[in-house]
PDB file of the backbone (N, CA, C, O) and the ligand in Angstrom, with CONECT records:
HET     ZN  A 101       1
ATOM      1  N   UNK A   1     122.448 102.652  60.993  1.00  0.00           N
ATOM      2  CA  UNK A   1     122.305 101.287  61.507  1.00  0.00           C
ATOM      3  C   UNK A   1     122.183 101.301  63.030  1.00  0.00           C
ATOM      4  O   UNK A   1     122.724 102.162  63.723  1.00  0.00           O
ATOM      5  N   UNK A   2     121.400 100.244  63.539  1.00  0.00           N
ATOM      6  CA  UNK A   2     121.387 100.333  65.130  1.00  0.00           C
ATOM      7  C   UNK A   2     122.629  99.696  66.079  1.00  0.00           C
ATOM      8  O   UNK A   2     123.295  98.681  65.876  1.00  0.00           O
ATOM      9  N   UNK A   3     122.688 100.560  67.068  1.00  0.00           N
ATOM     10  CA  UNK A   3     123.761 100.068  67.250  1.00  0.00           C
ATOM     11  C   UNK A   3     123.109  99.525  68.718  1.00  0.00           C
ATOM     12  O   UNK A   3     122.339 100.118  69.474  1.00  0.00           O
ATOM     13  N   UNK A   4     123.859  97.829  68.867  1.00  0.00           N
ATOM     14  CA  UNK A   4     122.823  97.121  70.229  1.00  0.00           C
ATOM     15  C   UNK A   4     124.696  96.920  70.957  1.00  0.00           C
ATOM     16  O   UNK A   4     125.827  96.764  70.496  1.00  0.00           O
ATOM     17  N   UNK A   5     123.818  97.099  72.778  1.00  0.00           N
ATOM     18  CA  UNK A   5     124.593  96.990  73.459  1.00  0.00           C
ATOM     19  C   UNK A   5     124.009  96.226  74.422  1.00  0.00           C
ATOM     20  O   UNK A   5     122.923  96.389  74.977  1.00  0.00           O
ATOM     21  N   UNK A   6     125.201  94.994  74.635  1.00  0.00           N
ATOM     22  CA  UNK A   6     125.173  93.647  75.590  1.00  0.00           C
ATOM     23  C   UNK A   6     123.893  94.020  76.818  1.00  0.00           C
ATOM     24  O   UNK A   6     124.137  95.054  77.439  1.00  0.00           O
ATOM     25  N   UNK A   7     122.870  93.455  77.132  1.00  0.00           N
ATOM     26  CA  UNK A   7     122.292  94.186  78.445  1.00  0.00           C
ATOM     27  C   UNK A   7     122.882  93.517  79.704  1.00  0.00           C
ATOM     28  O   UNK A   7     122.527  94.013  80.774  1.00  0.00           O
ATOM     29  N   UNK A   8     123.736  92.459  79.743  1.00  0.00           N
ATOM     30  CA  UNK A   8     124.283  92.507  81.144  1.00  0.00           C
ATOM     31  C   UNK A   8     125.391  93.344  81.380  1.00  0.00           C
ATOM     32  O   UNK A   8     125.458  94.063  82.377  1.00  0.00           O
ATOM     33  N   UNK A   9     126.673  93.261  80.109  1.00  0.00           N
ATOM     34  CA  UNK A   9     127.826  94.023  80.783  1.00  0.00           C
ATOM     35  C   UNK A   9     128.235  95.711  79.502  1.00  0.00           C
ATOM     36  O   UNK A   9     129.086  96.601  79.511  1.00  0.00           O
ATOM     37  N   UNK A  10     127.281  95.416  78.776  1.00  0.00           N
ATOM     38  CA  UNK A  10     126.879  97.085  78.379  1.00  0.00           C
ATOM     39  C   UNK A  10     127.782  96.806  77.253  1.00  0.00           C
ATOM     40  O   UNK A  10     127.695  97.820  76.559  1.00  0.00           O
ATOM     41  N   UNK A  11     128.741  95.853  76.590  1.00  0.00           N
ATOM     42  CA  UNK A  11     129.808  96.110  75.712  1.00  0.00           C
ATOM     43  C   UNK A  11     128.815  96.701  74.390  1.00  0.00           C
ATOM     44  O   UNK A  11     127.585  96.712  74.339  1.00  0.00           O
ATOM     45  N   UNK A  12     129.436  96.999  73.743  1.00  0.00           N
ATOM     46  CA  UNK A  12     128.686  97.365  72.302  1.00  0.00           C
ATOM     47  C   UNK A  12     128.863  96.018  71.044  1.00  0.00           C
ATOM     48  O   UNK A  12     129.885  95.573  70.522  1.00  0.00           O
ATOM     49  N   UNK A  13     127.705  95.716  70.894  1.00  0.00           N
ATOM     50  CA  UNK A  13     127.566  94.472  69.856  1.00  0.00           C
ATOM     51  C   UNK A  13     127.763  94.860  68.815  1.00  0.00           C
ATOM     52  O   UNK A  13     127.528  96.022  68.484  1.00  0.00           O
ATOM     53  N   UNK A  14     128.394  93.695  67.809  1.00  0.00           N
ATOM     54  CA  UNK A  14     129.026  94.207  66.067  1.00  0.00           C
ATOM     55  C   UNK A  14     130.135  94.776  66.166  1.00  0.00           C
ATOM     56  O   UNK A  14     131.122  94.492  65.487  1.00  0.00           O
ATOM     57  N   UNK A  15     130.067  95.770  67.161  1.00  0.00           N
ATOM     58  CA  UNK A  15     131.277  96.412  67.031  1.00  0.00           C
ATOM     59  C   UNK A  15     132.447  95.800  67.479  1.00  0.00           C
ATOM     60  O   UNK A  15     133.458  95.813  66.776  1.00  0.00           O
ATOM     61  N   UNK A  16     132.421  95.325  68.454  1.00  0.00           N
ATOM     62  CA  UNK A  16     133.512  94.509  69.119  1.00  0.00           C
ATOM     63  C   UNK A  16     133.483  93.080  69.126  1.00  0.00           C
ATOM     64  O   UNK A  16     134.461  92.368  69.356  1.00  0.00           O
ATOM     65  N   UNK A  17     131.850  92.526  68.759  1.00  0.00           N
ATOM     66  CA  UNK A  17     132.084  91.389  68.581  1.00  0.00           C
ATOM     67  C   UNK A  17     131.373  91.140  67.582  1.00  0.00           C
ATOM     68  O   UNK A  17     130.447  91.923  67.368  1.00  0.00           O
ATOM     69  N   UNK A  18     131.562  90.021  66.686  1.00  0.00           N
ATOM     70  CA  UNK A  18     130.605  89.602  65.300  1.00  0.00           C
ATOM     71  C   UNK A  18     129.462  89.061  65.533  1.00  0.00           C
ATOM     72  O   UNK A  18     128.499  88.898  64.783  1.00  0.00           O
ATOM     73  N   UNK A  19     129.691  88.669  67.105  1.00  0.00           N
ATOM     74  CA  UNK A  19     128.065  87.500  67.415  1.00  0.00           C
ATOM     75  C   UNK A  19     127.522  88.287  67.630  1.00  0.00           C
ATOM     76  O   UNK A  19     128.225  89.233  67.984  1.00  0.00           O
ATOM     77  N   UNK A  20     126.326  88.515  67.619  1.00  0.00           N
ATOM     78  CA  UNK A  20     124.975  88.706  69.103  1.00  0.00           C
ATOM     79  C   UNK A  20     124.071  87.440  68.988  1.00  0.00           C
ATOM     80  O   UNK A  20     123.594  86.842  68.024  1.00  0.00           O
ATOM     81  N   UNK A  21     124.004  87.216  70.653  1.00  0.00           N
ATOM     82  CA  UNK A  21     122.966  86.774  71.057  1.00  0.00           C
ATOM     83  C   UNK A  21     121.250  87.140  71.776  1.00  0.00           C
ATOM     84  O   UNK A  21     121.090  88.077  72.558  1.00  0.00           O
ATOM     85  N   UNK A  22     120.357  86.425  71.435  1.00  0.00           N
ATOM     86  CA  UNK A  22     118.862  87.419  71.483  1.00  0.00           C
ATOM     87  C   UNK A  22     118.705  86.500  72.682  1.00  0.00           C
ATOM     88  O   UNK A  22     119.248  85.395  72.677  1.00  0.00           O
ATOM     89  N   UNK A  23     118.049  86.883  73.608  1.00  0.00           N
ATOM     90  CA  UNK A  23     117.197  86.163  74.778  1.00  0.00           C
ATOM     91  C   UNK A  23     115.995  86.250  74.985  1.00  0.00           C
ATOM     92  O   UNK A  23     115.753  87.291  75.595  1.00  0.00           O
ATOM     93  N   UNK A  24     114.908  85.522  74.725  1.00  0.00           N
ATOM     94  CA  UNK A  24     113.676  86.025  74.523  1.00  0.00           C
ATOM     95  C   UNK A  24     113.079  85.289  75.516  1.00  0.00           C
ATOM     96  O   UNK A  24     113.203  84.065  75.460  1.00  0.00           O
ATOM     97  N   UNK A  25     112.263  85.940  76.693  1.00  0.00           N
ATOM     98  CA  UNK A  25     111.913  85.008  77.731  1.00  0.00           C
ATOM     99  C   UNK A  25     109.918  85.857  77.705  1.00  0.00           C
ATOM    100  O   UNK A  25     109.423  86.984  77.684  1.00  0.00           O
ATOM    101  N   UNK A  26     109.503  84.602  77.722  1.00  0.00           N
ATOM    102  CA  UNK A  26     107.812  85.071  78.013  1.00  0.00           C
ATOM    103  C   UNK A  26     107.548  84.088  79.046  1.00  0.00           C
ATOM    104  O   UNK A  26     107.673  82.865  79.120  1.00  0.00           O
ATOM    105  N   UNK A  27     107.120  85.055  79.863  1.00  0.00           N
ATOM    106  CA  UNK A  27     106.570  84.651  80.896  1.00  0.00           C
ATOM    107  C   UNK A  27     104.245  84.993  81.235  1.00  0.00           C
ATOM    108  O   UNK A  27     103.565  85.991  81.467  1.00  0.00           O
ATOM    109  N   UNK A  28     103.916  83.355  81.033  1.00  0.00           N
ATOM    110  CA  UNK A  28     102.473  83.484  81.151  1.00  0.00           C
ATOM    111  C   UNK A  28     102.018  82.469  81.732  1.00  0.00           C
ATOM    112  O   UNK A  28     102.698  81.455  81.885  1.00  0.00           O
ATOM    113  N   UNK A  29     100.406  82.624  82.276  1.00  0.00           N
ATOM    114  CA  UNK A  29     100.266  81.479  83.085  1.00  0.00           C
ATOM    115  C   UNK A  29      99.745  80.200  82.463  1.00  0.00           C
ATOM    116  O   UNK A  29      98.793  80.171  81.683  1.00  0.00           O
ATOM    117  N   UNK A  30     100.293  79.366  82.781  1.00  0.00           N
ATOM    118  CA  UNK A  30      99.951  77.759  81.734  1.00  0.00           C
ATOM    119  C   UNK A  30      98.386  77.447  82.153  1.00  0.00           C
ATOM    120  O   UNK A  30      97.791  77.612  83.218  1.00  0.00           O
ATOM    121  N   UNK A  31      97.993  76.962  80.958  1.00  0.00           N
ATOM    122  CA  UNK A  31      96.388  76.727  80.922  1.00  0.00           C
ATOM    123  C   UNK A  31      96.285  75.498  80.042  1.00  0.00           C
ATOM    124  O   UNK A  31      96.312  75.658  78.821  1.00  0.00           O
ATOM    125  N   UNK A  32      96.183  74.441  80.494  1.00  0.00           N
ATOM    126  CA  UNK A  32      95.849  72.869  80.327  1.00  0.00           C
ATOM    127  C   UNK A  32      94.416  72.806  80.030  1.00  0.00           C
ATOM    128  O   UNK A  32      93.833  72.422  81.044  1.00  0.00           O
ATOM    129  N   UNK A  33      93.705  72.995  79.182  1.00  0.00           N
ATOM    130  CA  UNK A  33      92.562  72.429  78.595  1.00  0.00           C
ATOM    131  C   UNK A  33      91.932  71.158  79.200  1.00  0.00           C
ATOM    132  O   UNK A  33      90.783  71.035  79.624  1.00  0.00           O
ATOM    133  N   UNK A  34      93.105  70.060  79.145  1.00  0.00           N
ATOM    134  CA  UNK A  34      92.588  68.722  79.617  1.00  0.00           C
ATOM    135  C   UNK A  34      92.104  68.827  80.890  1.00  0.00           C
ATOM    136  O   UNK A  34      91.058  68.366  81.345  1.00  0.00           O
ATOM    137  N   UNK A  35      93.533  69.914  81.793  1.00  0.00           N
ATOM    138  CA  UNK A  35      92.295  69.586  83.192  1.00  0.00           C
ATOM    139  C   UNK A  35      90.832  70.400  83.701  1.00  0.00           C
ATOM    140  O   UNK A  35      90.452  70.705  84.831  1.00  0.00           O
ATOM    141  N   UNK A  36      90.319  70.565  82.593  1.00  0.00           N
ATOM    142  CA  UNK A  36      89.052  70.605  83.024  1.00  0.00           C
ATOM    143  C   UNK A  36      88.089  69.291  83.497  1.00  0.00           C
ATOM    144  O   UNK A  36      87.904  68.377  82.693  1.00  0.00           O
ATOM    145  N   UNK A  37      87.671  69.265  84.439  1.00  0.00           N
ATOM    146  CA  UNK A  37      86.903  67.984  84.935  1.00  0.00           C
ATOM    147  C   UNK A  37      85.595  68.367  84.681  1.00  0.00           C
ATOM    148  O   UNK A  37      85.315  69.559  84.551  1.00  0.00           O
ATOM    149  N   UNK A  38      84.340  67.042  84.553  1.00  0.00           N
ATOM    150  CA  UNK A  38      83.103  67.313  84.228  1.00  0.00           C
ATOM    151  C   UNK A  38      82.384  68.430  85.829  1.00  0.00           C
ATOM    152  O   UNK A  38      81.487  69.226  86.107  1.00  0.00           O
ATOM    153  N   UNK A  39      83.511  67.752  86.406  1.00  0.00           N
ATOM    154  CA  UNK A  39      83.061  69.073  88.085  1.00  0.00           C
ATOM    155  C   UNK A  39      83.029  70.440  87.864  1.00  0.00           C
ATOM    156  O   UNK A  39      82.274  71.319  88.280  1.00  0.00           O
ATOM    157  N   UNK A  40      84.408  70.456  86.812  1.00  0.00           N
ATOM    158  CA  UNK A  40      84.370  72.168  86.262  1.00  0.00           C
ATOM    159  C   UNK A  40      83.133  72.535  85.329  1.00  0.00           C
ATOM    160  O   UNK A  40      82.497  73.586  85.411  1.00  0.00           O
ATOM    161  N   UNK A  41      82.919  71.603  84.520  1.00  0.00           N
ATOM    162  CA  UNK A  41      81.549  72.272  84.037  1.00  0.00           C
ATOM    163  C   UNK A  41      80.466  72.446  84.757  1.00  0.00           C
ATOM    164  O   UNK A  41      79.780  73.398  84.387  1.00  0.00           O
ATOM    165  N   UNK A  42      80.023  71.769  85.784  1.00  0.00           N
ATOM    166  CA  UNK A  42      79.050  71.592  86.156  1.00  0.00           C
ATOM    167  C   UNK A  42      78.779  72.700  87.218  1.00  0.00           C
ATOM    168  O   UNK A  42      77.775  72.868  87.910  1.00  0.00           O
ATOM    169  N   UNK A  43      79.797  73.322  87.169  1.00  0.00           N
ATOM    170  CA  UNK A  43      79.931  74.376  88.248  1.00  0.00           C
ATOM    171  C   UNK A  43      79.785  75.490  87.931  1.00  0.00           C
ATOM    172  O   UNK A  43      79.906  75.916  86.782  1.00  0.00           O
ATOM    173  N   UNK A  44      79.411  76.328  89.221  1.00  0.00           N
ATOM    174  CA  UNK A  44      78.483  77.462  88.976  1.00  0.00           C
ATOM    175  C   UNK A  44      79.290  78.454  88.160  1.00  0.00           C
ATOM    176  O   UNK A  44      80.159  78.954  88.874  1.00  0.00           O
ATOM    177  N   UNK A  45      79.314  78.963  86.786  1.00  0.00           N
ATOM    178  CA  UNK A  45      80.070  79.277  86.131  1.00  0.00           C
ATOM    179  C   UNK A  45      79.800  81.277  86.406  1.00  0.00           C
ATOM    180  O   UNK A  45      80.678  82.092  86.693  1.00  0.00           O
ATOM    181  N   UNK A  46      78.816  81.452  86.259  1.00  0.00           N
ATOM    182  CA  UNK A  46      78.052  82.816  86.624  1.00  0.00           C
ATOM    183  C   UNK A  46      78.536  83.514  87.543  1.00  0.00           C
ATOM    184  O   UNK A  46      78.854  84.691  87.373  1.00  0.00           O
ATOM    185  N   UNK A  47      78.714  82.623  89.114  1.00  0.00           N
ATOM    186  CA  UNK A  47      79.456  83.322  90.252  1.00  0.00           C
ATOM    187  C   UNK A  47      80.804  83.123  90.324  1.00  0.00           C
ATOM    188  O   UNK A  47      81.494  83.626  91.211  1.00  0.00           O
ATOM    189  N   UNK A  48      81.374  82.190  89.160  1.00  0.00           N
ATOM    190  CA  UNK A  48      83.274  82.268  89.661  1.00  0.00           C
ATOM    191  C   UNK A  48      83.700  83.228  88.569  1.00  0.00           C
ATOM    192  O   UNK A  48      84.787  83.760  88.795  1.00  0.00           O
ATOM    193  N   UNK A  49      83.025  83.622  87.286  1.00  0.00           N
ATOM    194  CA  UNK A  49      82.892  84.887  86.591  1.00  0.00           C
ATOM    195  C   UNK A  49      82.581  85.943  87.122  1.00  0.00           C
ATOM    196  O   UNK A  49      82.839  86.925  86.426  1.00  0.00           O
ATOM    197  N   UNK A  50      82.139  86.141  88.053  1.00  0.00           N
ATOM    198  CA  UNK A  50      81.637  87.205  88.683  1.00  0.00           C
ATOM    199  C   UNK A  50      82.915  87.478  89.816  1.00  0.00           C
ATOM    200  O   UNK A  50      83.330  88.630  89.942  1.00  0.00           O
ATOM    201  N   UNK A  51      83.411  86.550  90.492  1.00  0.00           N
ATOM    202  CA  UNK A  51      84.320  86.836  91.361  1.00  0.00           C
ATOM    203  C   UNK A  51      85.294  86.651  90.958  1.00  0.00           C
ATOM    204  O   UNK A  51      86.169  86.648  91.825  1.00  0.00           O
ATOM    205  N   UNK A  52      85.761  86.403  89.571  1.00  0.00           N
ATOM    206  CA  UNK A  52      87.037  86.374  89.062  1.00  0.00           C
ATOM    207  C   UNK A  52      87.036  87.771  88.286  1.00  0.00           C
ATOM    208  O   UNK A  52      88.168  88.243  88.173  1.00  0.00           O
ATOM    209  N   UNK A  53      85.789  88.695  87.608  1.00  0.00           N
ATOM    210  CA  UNK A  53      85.876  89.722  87.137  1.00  0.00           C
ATOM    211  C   UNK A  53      86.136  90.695  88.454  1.00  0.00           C
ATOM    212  O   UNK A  53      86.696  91.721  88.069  1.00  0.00           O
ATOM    213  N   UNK A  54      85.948  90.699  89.636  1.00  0.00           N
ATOM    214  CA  UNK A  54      85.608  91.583  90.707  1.00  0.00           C
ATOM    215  C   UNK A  54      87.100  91.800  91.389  1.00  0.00           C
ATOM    216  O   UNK A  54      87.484  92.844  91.917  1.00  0.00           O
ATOM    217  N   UNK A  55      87.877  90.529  91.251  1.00  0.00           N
ATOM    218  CA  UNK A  55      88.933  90.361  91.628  1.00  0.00           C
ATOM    219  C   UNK A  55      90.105  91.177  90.837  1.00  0.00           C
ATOM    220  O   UNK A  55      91.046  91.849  91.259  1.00  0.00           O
ATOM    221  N   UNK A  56      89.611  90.803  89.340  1.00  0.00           N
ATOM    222  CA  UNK A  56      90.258  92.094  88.080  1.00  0.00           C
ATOM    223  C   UNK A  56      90.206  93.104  88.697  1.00  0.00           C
ATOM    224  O   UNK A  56      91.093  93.313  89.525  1.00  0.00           O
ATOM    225  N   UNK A  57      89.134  94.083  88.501  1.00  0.00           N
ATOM    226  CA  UNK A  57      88.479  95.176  88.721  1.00  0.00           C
ATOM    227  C   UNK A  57      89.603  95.797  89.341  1.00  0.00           C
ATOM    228  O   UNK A  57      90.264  96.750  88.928  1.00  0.00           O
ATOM    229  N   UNK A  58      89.811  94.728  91.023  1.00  0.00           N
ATOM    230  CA  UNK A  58      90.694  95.480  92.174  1.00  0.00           C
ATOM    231  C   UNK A  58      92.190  95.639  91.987  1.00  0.00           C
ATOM    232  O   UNK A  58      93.060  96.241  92.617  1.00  0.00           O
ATOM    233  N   UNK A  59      92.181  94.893  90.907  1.00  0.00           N
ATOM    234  CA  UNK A  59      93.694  94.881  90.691  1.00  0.00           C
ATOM    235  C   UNK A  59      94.306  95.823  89.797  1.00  0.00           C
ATOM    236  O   UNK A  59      93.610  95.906  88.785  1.00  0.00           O
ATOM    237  N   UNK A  60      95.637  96.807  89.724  1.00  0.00           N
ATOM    238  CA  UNK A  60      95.379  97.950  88.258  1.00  0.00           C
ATOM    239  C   UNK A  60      95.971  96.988  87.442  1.00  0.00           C
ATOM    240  O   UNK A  60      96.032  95.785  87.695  1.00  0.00           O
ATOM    241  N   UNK A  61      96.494  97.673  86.253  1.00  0.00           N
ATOM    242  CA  UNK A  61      96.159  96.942  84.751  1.00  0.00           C
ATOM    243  C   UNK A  61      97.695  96.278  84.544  1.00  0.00           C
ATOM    244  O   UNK A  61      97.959  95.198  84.015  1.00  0.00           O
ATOM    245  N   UNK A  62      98.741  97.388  85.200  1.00  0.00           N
ATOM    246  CA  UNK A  62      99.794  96.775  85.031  1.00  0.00           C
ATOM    247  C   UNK A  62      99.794  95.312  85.788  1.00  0.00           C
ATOM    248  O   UNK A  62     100.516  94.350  85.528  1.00  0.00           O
ATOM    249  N   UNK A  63      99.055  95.392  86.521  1.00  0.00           N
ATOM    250  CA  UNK A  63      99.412  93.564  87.706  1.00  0.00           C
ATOM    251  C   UNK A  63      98.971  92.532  86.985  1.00  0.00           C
ATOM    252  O   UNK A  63      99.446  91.438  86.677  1.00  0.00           O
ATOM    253  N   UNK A  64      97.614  93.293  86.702  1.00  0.00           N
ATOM    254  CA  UNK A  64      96.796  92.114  85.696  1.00  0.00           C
ATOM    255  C   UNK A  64      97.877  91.812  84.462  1.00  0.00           C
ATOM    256  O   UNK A  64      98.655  90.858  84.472  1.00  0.00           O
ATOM    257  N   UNK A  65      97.817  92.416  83.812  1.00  0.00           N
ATOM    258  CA  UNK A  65      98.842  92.100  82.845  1.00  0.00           C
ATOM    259  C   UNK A  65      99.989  91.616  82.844  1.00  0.00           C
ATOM    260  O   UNK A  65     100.477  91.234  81.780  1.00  0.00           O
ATOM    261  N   UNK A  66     100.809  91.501  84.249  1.00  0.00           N
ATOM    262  CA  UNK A  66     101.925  90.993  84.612  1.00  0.00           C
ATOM    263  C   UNK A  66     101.355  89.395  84.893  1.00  0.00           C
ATOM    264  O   UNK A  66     101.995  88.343  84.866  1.00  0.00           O
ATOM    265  N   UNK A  67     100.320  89.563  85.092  1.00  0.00           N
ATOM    266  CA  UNK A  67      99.481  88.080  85.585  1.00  0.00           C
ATOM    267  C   UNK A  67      99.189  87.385  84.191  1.00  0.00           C
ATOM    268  O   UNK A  67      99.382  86.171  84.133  1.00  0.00           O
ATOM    269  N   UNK A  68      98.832  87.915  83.297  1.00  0.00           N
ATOM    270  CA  UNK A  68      98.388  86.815  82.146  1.00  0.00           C
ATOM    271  C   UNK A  68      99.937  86.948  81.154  1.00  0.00           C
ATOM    272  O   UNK A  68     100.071  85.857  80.602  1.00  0.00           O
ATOM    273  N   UNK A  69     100.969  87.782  80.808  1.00  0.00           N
ATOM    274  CA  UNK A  69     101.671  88.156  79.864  1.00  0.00           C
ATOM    275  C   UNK A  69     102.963  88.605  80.182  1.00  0.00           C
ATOM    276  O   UNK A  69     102.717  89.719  80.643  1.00  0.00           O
ATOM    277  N   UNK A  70     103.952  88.487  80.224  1.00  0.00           N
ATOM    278  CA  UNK A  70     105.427  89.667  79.694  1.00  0.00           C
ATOM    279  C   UNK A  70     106.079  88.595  79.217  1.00  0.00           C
ATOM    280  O   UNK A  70     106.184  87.432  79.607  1.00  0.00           O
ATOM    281  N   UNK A  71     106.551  89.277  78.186  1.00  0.00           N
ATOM    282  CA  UNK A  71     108.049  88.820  77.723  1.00  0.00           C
ATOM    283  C   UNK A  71     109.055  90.022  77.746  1.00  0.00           C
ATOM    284  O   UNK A  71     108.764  91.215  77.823  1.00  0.00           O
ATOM    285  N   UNK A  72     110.405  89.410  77.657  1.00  0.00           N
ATOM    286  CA  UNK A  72     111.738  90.272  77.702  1.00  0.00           C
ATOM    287  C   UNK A  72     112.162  89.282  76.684  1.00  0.00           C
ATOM    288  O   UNK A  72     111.894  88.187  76.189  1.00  0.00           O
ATOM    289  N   UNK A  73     113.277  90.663  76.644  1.00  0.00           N
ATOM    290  CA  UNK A  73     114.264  90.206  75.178  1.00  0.00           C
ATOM    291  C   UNK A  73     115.690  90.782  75.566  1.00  0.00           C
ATOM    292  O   UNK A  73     115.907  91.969  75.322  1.00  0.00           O
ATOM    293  N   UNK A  74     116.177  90.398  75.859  1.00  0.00           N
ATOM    294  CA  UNK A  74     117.829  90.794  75.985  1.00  0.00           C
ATOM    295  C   UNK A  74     118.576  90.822  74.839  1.00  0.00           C
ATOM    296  O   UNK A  74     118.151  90.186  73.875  1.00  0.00           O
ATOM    297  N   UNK A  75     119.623  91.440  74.743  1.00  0.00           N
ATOM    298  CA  UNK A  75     120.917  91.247  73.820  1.00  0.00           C
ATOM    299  C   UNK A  75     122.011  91.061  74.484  1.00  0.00           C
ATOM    300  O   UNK A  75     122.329  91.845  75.379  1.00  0.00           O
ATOM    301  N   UNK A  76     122.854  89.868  74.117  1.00  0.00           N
ATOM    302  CA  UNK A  76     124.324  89.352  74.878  1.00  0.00           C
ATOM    303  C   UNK A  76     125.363  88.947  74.013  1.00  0.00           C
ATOM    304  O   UNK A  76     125.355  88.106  73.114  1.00  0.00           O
ATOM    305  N   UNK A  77     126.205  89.639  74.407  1.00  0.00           N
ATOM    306  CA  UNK A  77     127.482  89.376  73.752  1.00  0.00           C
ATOM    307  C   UNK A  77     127.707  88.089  74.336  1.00  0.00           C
ATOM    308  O   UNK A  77     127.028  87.629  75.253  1.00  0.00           O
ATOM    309  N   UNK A  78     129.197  87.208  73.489  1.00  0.00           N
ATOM    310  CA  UNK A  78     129.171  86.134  73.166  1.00  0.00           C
ATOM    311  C   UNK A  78     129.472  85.270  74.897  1.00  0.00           C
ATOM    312  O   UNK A  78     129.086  84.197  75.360  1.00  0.00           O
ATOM    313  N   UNK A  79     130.489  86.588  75.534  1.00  0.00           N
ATOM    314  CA  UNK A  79     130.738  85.736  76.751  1.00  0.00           C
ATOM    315  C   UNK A  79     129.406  85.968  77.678  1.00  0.00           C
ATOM    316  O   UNK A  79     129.117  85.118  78.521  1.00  0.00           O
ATOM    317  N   UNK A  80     128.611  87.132  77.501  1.00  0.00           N
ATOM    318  CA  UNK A  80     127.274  86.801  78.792  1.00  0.00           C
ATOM    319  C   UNK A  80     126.648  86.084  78.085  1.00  0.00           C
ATOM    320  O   UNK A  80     125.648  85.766  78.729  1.00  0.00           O
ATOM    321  N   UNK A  81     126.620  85.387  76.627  1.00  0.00           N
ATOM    322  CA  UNK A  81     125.538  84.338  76.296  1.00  0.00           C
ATOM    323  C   UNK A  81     126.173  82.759  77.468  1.00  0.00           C
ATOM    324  O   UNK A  81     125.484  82.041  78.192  1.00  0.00           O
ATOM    325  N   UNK A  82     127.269  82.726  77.280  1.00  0.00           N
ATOM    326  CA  UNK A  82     127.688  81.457  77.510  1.00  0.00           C
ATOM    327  C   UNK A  82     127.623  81.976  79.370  1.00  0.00           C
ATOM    328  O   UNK A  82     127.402  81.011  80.102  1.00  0.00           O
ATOM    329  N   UNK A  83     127.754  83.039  79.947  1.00  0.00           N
ATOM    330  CA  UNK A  83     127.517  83.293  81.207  1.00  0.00           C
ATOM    331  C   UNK A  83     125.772  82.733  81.596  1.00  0.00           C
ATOM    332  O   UNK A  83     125.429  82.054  82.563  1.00  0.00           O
ATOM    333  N   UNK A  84     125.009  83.216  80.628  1.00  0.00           N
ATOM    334  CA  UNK A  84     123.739  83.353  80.802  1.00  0.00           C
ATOM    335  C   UNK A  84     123.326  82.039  80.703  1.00  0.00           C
ATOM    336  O   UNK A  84     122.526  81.817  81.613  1.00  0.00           O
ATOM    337  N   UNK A  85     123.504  81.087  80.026  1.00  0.00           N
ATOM    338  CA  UNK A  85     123.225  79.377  79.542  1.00  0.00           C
ATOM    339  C   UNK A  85     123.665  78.788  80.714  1.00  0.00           C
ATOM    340  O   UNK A  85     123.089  77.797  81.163  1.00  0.00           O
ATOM    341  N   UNK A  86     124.813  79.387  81.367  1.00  0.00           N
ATOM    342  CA  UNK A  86     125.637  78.561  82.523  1.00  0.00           C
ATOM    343  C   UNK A  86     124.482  78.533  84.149  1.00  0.00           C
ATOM    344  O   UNK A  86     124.653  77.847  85.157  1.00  0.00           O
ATOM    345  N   UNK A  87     123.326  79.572  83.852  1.00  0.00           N
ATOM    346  CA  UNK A  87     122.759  80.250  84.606  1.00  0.00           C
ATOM    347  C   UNK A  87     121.493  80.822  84.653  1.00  0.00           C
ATOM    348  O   UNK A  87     121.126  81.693  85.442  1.00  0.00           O
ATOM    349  N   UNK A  88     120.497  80.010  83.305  1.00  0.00           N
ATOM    350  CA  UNK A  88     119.646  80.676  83.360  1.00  0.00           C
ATOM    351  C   UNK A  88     118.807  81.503  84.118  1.00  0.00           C
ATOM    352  O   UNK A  88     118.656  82.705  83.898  1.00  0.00           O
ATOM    353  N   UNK A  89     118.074  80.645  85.316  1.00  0.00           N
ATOM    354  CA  UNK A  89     117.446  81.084  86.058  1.00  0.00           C
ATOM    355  C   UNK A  89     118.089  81.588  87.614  1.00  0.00           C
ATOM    356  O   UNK A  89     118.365  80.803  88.521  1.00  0.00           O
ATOM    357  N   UNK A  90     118.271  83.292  87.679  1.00  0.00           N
ATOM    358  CA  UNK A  90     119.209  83.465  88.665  1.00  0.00           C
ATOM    359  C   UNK A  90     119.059  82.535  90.386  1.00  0.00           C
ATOM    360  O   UNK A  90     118.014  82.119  90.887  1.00  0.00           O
ATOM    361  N   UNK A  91     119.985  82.469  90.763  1.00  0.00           N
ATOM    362  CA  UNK A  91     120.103  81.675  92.065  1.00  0.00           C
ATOM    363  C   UNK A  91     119.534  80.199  92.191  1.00  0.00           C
ATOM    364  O   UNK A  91     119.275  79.640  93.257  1.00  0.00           O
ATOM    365  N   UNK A  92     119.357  79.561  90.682  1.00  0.00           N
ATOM    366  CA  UNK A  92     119.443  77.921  90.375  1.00  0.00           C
ATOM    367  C   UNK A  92     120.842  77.914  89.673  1.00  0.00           C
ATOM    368  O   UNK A  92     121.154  78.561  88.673  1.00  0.00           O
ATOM    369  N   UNK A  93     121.516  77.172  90.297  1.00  0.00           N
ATOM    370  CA  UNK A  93     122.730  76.843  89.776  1.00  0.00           C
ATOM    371  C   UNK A  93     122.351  75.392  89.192  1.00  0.00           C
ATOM    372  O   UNK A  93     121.768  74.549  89.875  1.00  0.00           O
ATOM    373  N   UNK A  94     122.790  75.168  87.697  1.00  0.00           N
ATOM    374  CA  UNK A  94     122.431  74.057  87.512  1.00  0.00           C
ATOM    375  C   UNK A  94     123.236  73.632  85.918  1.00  0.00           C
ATOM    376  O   UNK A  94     123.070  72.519  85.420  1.00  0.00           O
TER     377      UNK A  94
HETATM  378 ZN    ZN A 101     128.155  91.077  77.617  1.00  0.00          ZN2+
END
């Protein structure tokens, strides 16, 4: 059987405690359909393809990919779940 350990304070899950908690965070860039304006169609589609592929190109694969995609997944025992909720996003206290 696998054995999962807390990723903030390392305790060993199941074993010491009955909970686990999963944290699943994806992070990608939001793309609104609606705001396309009839300006966006009408626009030169050929050259912002061209300078949006060129712009790829320069970039390596890990960036790009950090640019459209990641998710993480944590495991937390019961007190860093309720630490972690208290805190989602580090240095917003809220
Ligand atoms: Zn923990």
């Amino acid at each position: 059987m696998d054995s999962f350990t807390c990723d903030m304070c390392g305790k060993v899950l199941l074993a010491e405690e009955n909970t686990r908690y999963i944290v699943k965070i994806e992070v990608f860039a939001a793309y609104d359909p609606l705001e396309i304006t009839r300006q966006d169609l009408a626009g030169d589609h050929e050259a912002e393809m061209a300078r949006l592929l060129a712009q790829m190109r320069s970039m390596s694969t890990e960036k790009l990919e950090d640019q459209v995609y990641r998710s993480f997944r944590f495991d937390l025992c019961p007190g860093c779940q309720e630490k972690y909720l208290a805190q989602p996003l580090p240095g917003k206290s809220g």
